[in-house]
C-alpha positions as CSV (number, residue, x, y, z in Angstrom):
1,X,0.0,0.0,0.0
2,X,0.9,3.8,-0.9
3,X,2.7,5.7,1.8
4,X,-0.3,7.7,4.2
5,X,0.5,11.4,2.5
6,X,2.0,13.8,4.9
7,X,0.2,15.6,7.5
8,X,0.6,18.9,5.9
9,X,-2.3,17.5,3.1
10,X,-4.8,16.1,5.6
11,X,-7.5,17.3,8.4
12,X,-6.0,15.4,11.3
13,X,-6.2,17.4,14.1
14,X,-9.7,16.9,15.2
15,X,-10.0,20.2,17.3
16,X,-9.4,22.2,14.2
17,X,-12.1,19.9,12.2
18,X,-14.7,21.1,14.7
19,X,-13.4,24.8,14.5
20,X,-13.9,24.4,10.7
21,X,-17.3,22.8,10.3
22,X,-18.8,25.3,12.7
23,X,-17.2,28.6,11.1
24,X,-18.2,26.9,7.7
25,X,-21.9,26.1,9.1
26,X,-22.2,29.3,10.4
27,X,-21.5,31.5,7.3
28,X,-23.9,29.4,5.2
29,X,-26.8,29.8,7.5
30,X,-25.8,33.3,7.1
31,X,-25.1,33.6,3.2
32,X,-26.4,30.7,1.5
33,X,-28.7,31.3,-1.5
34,X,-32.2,31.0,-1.7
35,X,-33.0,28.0,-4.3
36,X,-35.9,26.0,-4.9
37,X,-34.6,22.7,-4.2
38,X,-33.1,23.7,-1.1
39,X,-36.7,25.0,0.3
40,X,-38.0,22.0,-1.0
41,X,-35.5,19.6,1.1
42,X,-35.7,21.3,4.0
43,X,-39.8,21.9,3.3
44,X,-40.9,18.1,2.2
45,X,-42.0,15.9,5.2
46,X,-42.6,12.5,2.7
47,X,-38.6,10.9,2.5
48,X,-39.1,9.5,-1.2
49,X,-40.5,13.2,-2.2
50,X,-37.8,15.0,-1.2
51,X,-35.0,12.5,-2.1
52,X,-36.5,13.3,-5.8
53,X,-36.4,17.1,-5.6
54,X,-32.7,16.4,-4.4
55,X,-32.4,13.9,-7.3
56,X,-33.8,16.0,-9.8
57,X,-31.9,18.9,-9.0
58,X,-28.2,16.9,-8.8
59,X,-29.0,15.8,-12.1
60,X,-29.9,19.2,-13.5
61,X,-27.1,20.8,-12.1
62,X,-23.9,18.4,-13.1
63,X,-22.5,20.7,-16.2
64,X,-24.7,23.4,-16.1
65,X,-25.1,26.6,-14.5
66,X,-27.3,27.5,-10.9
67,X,-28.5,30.2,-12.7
68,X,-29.6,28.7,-15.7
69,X,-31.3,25.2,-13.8
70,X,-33.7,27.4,-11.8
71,X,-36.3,27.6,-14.1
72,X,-36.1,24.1,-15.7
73,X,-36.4,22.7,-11.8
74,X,-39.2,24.7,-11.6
75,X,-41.2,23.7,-14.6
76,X,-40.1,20.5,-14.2
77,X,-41.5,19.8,-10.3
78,X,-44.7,21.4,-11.5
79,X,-45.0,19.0,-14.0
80,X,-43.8,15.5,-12.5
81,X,-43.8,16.5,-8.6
82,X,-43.4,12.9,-7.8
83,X,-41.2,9.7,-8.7
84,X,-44.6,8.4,-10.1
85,X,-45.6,11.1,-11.9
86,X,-42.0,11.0,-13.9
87,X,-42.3,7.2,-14.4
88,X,-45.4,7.5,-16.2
89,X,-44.3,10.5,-19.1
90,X,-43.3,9.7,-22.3
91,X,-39.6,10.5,-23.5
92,X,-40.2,12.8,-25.8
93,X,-42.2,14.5,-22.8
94,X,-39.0,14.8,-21.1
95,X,-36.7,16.0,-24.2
96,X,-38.8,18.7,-24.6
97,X,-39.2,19.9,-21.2
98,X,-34.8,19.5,-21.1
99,X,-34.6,20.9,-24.4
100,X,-31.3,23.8,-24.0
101,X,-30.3,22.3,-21.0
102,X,-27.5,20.2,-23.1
103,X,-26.5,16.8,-22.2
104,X,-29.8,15.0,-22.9
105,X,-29.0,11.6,-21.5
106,X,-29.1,13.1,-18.3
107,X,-32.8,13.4,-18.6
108,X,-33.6,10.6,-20.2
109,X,-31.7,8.5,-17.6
110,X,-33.3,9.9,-14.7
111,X,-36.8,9.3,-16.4
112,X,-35.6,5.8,-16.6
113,X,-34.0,5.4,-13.0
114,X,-37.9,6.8,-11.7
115,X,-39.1,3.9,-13.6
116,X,-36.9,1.2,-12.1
117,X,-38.1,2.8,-8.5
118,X,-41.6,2.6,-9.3
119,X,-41.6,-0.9,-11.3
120,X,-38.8,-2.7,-9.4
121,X,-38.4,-1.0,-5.5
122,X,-42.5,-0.3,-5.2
123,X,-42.1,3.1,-5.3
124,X,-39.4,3.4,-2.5
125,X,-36.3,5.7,-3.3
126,X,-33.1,3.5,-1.8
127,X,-32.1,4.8,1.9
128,X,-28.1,5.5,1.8
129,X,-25.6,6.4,-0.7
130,X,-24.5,2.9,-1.4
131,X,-27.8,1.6,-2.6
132,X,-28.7,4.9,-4.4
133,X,-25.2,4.5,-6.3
134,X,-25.8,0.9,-7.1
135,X,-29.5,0.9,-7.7
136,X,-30.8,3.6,-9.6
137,X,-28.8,4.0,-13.3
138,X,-27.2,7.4,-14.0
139,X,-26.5,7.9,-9.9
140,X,-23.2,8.2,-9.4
141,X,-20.7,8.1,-6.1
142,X,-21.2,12.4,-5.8
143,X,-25.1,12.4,-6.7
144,X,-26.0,9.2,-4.3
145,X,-23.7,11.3,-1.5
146,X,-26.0,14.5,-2.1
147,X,-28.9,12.8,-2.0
148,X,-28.1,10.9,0.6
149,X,-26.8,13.5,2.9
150,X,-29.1,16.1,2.2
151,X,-32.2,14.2,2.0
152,X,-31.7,11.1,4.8
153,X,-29.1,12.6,7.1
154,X,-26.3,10.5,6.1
155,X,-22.6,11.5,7.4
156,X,-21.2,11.1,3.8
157,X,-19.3,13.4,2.4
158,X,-19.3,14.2,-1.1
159,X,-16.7,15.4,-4.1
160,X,-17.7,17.5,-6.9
161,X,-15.9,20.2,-8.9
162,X,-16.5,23.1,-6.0
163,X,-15.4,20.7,-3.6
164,X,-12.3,19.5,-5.1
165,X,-11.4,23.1,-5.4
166,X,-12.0,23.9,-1.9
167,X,-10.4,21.3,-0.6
168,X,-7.2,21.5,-2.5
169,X,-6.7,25.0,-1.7
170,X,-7.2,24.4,2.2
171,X,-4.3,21.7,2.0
172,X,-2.3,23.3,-1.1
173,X,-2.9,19.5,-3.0
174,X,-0.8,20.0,-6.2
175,X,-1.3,16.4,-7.8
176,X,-3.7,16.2,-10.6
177,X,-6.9,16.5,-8.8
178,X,-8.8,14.2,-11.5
179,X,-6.7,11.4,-11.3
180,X,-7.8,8.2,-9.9
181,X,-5.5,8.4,-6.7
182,X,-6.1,12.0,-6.4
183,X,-10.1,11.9,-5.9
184,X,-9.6,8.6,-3.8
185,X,-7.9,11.0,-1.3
186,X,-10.4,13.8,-1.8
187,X,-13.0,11.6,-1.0
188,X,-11.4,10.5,2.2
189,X,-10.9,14.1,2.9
190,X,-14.2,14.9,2.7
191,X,-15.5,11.7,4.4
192,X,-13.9,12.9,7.1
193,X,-15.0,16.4,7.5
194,X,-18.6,16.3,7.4
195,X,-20.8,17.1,10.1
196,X,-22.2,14.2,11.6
197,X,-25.3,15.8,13.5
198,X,-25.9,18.4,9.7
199,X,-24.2,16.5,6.5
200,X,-26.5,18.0,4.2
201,X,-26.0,21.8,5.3
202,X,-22.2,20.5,5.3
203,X,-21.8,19.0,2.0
204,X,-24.1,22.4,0.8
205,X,-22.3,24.8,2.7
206,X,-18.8,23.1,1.3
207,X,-20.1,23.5,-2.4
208,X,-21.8,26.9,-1.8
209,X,-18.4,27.8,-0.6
210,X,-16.8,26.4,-4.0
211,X,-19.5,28.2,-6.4
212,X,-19.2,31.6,-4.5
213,X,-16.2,32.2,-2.6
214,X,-13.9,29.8,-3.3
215,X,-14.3,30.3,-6.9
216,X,-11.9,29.0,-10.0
217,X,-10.4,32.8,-10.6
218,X,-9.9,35.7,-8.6
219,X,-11.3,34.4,-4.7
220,X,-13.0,35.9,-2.5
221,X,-10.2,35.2,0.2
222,X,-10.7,37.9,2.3
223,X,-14.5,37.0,2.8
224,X,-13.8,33.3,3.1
225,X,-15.4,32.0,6.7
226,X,-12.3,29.4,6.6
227,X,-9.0,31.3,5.9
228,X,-7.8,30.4,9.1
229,X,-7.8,27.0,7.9
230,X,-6.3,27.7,4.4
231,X,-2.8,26.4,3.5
232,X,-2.9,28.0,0.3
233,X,-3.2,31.2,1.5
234,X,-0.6,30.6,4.4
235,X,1.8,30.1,1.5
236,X,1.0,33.2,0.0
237,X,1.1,35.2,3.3
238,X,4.7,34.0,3.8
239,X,6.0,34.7,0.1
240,X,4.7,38.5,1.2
241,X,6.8,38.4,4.2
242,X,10.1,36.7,2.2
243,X,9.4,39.7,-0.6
244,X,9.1,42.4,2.6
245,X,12.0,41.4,3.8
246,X,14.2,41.8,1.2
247,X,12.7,44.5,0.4
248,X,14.1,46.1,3.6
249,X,17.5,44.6,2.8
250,X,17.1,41.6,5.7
251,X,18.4,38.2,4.0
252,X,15.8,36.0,5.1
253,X,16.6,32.2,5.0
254,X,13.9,31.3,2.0
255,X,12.9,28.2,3.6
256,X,11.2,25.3,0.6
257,X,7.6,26.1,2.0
258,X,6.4,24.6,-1.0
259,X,7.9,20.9,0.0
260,X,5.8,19.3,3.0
261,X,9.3,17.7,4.4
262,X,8.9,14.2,2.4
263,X,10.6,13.8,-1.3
264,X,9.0,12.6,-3.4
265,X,5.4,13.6,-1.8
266,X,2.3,12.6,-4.0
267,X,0.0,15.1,-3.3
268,X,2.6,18.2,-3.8
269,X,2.9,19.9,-7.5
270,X,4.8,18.3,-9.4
271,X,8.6,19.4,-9.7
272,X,8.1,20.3,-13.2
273,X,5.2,22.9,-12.6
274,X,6.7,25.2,-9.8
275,X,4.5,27.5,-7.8
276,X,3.8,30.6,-9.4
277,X,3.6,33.1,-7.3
278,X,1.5,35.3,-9.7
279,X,-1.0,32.9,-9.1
280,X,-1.5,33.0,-5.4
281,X,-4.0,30.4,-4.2
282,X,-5.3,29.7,-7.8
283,X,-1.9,27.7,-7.6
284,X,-4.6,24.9,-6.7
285,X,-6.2,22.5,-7.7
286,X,-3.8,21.2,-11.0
287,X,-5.7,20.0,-13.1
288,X,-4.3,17.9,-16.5
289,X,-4.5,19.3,-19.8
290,X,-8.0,19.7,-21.4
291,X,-8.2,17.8,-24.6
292,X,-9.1,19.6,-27.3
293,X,-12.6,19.0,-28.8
294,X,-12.7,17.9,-32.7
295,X,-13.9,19.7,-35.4
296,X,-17.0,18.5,-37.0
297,X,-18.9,19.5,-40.3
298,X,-22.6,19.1,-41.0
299,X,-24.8,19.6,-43.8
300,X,-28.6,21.3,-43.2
301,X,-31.5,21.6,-44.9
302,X,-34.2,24.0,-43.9
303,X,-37.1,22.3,-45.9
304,X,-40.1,24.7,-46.1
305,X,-43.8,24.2,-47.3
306,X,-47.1,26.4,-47.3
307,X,-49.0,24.9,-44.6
308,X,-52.7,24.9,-44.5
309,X,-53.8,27.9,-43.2
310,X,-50.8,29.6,-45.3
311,X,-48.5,29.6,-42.6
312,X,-44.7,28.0,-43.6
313,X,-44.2,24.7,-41.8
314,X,-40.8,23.1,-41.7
315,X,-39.8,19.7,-41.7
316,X,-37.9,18.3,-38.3
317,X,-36.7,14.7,-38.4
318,X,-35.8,12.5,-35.3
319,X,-32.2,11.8,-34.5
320,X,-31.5,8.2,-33.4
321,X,-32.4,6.6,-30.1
322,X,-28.7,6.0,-29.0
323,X,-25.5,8.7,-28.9
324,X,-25.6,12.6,-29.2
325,X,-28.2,14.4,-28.6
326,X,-30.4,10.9,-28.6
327,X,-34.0,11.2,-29.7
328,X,-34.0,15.1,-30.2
329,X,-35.7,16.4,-33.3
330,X,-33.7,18.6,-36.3
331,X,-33.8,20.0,-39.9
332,X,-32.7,16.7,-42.2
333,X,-28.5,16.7,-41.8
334,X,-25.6,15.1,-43.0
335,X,-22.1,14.9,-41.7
336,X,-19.3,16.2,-43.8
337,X,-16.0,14.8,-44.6
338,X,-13.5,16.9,-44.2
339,X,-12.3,19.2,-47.0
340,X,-15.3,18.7,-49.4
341,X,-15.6,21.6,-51.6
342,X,-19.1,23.9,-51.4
343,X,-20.4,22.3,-54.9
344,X,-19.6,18.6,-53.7
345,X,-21.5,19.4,-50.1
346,X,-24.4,20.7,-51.9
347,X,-24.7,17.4,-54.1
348,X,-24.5,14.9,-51.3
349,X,-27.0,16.9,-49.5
350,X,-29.4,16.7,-52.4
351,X,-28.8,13.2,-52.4
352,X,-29.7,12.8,-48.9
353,X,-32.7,15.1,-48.8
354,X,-34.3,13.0,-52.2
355,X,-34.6,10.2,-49.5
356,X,-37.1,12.5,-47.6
357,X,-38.7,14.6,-50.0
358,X,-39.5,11.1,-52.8
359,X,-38.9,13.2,-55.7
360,X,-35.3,14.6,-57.3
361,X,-34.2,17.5,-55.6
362,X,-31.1,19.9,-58.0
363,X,-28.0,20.7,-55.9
364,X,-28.6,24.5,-57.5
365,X,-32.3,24.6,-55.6
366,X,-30.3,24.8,-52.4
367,X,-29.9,28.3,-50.9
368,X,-26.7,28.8,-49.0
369,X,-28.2,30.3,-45.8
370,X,-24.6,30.7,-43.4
371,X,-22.8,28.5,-41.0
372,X,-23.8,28.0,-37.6
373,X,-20.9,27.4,-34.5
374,X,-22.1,25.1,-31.9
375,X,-19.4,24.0,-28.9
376,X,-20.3,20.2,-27.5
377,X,-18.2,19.6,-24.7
378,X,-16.1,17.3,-26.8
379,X,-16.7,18.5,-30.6
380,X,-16.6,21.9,-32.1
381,X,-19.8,21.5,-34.4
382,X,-20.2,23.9,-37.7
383,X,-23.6,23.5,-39.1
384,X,-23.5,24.6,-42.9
385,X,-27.2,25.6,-43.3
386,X,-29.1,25.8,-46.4
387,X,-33.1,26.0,-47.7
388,X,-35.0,25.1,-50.1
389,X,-38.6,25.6,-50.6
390,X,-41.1,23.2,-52.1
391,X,-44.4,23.5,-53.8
392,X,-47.2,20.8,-53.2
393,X,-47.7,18.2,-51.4
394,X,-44.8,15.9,-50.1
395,X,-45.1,12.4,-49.3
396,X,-42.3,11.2,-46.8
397,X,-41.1,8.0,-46.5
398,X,-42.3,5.8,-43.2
399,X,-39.7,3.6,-43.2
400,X,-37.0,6.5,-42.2
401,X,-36.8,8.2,-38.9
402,X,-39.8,9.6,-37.3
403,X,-40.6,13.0,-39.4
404,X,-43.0,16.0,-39.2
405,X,-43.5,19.2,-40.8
406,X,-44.5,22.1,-38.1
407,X,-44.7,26.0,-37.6
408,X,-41.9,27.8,-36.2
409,X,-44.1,27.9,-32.9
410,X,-44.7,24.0,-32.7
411,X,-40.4,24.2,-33.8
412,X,-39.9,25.9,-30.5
413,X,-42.2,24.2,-28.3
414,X,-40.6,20.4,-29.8
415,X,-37.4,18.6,-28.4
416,X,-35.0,20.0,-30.1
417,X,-31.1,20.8,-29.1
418,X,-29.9,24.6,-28.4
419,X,-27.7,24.2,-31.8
420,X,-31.1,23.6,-33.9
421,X,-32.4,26.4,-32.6
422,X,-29.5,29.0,-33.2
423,X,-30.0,27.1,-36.9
């Protein structure tokens, strides 16, 4: 087995663990935001009710921003307030309702976990983190922690982006905070510091921290209800005095306070990436290089038709069940190669779109419209959008993917992805 890390990296004196939880406990019953799902969990007598607003709300919130998830938690818990109520929508219900929230299996997989609870656990939400984890799909180690903690009391801790920051900083953990050994250690960490007799306010208060405070650039130290406890910032108070000191022509012995005593230690920054003192406590966490996301290409056809009453209708086809953006509704598209000149994109276009339309369609009849940007986490998407109008009546084909032709207002109202919509 590994070496135990050095003190330097861990909460070990449990007199200053006490000191922290309270300062921390205090500030958020102080500061913390009002947001639905809190009022909700702290509101909700029934146990399986308010593990689902917790649920819900976990889910909503991995990738996306507070701000943005309000409104969709809203809607959505107006909609389905209960496990049942969920179980019993239809997907496309759900796409819809997510629709420009972005990752779309998220909802999709909770829709399916609130079936699993109501067909296979009559109706009962599982009662600790482990179960939750192992149990319900799409519930990982942090969301089956949040639930648990926040919902049934449970002295787990849990480990999210704001948490790994916070944490880092308070014990100046330079190792790459994503890799395998370096959440085990974080998850230890914060195992250990939660409040037994309020986990939930803890684990909230600790991410509250993280999302205000405590934030990636330019901290709030001076506000922060924990410096006290901050390593980090000790660092940075000591490279002030070293600097004052020479200032004032006194040769102070520089001692290595970036070295916890141990070569060789695992959870300092590497030797290679020095601290910068530039950087001051946004030293921590290190994280390893981002991967850069691929350029895609795509092909789109705006296909227009008088509708009844006069109005244009457009046609939307269904993407498939399984990968990006899986089950959402768009305007008929092809993926590129690379390096296909305009005149060749038109004609494979036209190719495809005869498939829909049943009758020849002339790569000239395409209008160039513009290209449209869209950023995936993982793939920067260039939509290359074209029209074309047609006259009469259009017969598509059944045997393709699910189709229909509707007005821009039934357009917006559909499942379809943020990207369609800037189309």
């Amino acid at each position: 087995a590994p070496a135990p890390p050095p003190a330097r990296h861990l909460f070990s004196d449990p007199a200053e663990i006490e000191a922290l939880r309270g300062s921390l406990l205090a500030w958020y019953d102080k500061c913390k935001r009002d947001l639905p799902w809190r009022a909700l969990a702290a509101t909700e007598p029934d146990t399986d009710r308010r593990a689902y607003a917790v649920w819900v709300s976990e889910i909503m919130l991995q990738q996306t921003q507070v701000a943005t998830v309000i409104d969709y938690y809203n809607r959505w818990m107006q909609k389905w307030p209960t496990l049942q109520a969920l179980a019993q929508a239809s997907l496309e219900e759900v796409n819809e309702l997510w629709a420009g929230l972005g990752y779309y299996s998220r909802g999709k997989r909770l829709q399916e976990a609130a079936r699993k609870v109501v067909s296979e656990l009559a109706g009962q939400m599982p009662r600790t983190a482990e179960d939750l984890q192992k149990l319900l799909p799409g519930v990982g180690r942090y969301t089956a922690g949040a639930i648990a903690s926040i919902s049934y009391g449970q002295a787990t801790g849990v480990v999210d982006g704001n948490v790994i920051r916070v944490l880092c900083r308070l014990r100046c953990i330079g190792a790459d905070s994503s890799s395998p050994a370096g959440i085990e250690r974080l998850w230890d960490m914060a195992n250990a510091l939660v409040d037994r007799s309020r986990p939930g306010d803890f684990n909230q208060a600790l991410m509250e921290l993280g999302a205000t405070v405590c934030v990636p650039k330019a901290p709030l130290c001076g506000e922060c209800p924990v410096k006290q406890h901050c390593r980090a910032r000790r660092r940075v108070e000591k490279e002030l005095g070293f600097a004052s000191q020479k200032l004032f022509g006194k040769p102070a012995p520089v001692p290595d306070v970036e070295d916890c005593g141990v070569g060789g230690c695992p959870l300092c920054p590497p030797a290679a990436e020095p601290w910068d003192s530039s950087l001051g406590v946004t030293n921590f966490p290190r994280k390893a290089a981002k991967k850069q996301p691929r350029a895609a290409r795509t092909a789109t056809c705006v296909l227009e038709r008088r509708g009844c009453h006069g109005a244009p209708e457009y046609l939307i086809v269904q993407r498939p069940s399984s990968g990006l953006l899986a089950g959402l509704w768009e305007f008929p598209s092809l993926p590129l190669a690379q390096g296909l000149q305009e005149e060749k994109q038109r004609e494979v276009l036209a190719d495809h779109l005869r498939a829909w339309t049943g009758r020849p369609v002339v790569a000239g009849g395409l209008r160039f419209i513009g290209e449209v940007v869209h950023i995936f986490s993982h793939i920067h998407q260039t939509y290359v959008v074209y029209s074309l109008p047609l006259d009469g009546d259009v017969t598509l084909d059944p045997a393709l993917s699910p189709s229909r032709w509707v007005t821009e207002k039934e357009f917006h109202a559909s499942a379809v992805s943020t990207a369609m919509k800037k189309v």
